[in-house]
MITORKOL-373628 format. One record per atom (N, C-alpha, C): x, y, z; atom name; residue number from 1; residue in one letter. Coordinates in Angstrom, 2 decimals. Atoms other than C-alpha are relative to their C-alpha. Layout:
REM residues N
X/Y/Z/atom/nr/rest
X/Y/Z/CA/NUM/A
...
***
This chain:
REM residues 89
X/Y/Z/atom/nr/rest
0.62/0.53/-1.20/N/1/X
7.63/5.44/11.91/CA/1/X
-0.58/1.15/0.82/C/1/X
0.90/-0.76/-1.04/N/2/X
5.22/7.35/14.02/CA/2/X
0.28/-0.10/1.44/C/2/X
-0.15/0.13/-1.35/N/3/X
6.27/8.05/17.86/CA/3/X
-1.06/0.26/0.40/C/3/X
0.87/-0.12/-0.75/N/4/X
3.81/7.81/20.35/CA/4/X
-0.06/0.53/1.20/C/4/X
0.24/-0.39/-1.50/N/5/X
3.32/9.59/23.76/CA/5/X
-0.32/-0.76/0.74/C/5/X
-0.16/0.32/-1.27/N/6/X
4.25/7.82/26.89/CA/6/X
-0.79/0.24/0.81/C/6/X
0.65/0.07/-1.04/N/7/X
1.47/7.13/29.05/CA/7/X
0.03/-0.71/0.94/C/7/X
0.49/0.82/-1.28/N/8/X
-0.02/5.97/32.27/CA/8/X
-1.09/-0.50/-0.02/C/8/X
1.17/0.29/0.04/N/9/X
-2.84/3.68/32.25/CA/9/X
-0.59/0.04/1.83/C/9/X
0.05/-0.32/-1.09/N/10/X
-4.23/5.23/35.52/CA/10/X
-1.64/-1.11/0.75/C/10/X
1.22/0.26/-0.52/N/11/X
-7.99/3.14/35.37/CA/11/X
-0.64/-0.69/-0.97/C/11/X
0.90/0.86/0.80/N/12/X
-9.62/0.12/33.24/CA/12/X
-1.43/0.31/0.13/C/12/X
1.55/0.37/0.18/N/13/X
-13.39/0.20/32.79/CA/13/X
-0.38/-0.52/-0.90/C/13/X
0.49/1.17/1.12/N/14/X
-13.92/-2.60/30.51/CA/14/X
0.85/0.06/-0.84/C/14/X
-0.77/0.04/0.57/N/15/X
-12.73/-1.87/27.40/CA/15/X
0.85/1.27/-0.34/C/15/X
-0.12/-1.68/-0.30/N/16/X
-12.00/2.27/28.28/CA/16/X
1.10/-0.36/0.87/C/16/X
-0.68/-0.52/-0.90/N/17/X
-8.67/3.21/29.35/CA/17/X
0.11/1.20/0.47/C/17/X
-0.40/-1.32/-0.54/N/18/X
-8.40/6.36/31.79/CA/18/X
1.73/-0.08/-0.31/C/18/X
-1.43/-0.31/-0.04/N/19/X
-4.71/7.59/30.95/CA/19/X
0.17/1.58/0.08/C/19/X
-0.73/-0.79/-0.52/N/20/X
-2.42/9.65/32.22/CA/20/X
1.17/0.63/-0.71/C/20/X
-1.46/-0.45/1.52/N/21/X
0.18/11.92/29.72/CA/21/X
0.81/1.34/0.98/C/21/X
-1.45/-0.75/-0.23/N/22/X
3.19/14.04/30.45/CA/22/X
-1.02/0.89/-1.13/C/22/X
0.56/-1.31/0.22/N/23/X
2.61/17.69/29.41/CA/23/X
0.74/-0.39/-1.31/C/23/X
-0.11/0.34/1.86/N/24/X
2.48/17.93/25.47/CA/24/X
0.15/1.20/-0.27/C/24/X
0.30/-1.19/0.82/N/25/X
2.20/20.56/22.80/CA/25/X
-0.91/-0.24/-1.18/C/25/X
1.14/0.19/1.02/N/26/X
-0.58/20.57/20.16/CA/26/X
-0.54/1.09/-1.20/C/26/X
0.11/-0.95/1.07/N/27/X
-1.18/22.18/17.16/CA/27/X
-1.26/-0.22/-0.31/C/27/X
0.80/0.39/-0.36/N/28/X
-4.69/22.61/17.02/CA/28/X
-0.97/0.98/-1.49/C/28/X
0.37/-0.62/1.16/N/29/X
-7.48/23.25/14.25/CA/29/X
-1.53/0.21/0.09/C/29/X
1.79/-0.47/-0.19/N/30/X
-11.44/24.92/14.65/CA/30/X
-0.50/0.10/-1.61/C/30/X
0.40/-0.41/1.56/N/31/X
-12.77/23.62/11.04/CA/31/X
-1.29/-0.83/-0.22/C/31/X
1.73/1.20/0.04/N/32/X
-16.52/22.27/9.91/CA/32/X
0.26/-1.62/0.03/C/32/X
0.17/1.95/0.19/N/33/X
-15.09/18.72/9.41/CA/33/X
1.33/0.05/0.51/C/33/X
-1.33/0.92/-0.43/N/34/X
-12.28/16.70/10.56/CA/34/X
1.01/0.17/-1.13/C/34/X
-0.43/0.32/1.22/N/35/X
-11.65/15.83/7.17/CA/35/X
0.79/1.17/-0.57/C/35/X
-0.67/-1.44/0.06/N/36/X
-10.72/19.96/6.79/CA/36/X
1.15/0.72/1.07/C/36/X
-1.27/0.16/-1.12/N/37/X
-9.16/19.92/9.95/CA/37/X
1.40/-0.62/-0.23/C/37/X
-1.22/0.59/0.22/N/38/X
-6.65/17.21/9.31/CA/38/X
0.79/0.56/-1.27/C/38/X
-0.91/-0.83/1.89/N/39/X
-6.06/18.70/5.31/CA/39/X
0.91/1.34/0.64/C/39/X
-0.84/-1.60/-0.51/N/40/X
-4.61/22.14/7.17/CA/40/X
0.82/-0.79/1.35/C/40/X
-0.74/0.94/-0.85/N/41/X
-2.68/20.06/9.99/CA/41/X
1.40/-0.62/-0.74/C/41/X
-0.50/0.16/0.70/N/42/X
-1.44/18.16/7.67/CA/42/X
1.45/0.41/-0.48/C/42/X
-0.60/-1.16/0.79/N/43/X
-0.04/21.02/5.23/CA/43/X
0.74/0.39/1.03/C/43/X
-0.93/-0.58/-0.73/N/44/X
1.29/22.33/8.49/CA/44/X
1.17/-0.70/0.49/C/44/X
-0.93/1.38/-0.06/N/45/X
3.63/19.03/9.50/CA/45/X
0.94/-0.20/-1.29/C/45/X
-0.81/0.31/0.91/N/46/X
4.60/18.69/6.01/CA/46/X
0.67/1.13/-0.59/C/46/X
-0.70/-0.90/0.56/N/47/X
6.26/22.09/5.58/CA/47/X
-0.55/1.20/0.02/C/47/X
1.00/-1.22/0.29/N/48/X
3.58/25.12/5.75/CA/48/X
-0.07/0.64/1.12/C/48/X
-0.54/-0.56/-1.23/N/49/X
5.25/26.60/8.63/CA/49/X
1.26/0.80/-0.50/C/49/X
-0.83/-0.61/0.05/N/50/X
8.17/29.27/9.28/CA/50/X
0.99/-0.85/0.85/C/50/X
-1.13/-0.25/1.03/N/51/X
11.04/28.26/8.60/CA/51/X
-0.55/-1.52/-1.37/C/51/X
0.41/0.99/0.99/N/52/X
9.21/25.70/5.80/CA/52/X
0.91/-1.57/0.02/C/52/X
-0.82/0.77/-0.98/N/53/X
10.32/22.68/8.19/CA/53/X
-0.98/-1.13/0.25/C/53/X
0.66/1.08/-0.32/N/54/X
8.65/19.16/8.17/CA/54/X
0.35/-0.59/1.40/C/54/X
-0.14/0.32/-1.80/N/55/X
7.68/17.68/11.71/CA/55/X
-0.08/-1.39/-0.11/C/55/X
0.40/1.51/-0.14/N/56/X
7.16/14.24/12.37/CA/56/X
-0.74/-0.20/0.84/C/56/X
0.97/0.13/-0.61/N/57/X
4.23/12.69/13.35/CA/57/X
0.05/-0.65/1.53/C/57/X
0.85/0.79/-1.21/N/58/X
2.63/11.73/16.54/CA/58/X
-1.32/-0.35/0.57/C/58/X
1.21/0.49/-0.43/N/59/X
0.35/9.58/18.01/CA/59/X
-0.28/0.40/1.36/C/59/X
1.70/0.15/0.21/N/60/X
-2.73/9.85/19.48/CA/60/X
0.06/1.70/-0.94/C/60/X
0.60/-1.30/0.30/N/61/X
-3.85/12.10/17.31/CA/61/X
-1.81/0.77/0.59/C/61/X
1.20/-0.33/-0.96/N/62/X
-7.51/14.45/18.96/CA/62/X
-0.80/0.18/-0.81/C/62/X
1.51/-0.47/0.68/N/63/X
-10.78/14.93/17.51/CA/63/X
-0.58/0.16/1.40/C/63/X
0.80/-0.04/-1.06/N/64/X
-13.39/16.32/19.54/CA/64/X
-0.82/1.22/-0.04/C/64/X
1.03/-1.60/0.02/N/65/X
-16.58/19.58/19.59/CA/65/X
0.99/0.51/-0.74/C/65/X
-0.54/-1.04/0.66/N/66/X
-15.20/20.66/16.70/CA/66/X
1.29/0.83/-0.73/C/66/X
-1.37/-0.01/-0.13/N/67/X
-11.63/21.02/17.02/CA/67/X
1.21/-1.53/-0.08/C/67/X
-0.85/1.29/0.12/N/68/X
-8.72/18.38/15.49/CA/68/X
1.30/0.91/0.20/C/68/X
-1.34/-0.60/-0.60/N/69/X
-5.11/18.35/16.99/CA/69/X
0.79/-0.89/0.13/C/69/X
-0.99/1.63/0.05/N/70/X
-2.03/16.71/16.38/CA/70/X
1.21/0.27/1.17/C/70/X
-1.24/-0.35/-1.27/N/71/X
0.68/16.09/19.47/CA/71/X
1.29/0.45/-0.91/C/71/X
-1.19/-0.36/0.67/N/72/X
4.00/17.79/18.31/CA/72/X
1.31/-1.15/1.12/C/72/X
-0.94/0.43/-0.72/N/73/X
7.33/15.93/18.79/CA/73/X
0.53/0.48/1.69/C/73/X
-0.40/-0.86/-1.16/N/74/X
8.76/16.48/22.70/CA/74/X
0.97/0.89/-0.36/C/74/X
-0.96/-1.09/0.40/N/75/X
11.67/18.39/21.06/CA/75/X
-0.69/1.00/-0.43/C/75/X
0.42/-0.70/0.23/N/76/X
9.05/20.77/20.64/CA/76/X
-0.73/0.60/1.04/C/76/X
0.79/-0.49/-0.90/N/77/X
7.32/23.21/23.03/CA/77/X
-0.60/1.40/-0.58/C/77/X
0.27/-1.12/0.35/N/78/X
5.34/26.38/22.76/CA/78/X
0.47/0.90/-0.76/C/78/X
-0.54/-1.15/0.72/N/79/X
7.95/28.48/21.99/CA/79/X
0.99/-0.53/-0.97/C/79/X
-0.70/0.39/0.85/N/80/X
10.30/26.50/19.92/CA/80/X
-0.84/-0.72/-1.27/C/80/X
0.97/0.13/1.49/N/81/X
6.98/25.40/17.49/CA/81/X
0.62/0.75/-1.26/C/81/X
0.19/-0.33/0.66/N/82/X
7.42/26.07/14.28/CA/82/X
-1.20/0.78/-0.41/C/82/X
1.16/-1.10/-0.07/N/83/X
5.31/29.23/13.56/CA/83/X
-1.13/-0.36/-1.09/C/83/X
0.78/0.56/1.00/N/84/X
2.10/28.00/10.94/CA/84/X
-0.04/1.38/-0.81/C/84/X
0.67/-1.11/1.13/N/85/X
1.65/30.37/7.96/CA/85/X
-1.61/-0.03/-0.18/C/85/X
1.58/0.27/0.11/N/86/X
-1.94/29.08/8.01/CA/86/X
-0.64/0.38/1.53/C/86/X
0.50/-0.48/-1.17/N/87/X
-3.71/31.30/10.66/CA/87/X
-0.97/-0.35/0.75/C/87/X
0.92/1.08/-0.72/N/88/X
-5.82/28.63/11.38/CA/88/X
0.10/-1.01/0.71/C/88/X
-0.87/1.13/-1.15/N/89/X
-3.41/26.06/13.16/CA/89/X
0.02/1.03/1.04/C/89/X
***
């Protein structure tokens, strides 16, 4: 099962919600496609990290100019991340 991040829906405009999130952590990826983005993301969630340590997913995942990024569990912050061997997360 996939956890999701706890929001605030702060503002309807039709069918657009403005929301509101509690401070996250994001593992984040600058690659020509999405499709390359998510493949190294991925790899990094399912073990391609120090100490070779699967994460569990979360939702929303980001696309956006270029850059895809997946929310890390809250039991995770900056410094307790798992470090990526791939110097591209």
């Amino acid at each position: 099962m996939t956890a999701t991040v706890e929001y605030e829906v702060v503002q309807q405009l039709g069918p657009v919600e403005i929301r509101r999130y509690p401070s996250i952590t994001l593992v984040t990826v600058d690659a020509a496609s999405d499709n390359r983005a998510f493949a190294i993301l991925f790899d990094y969630i399912s073990g391609n990290n120090e100490p070779n340590q699967q994460i569990a997913t979360t939702a929303p995942v980001i696309s956006g100019q270029g850059s895809f990024s997946f929310i890390l569990p809250s039991s995770y912050d900056i410094h307790t991340a798992p470090r990526p061997w791939d110097l591209n997360v």
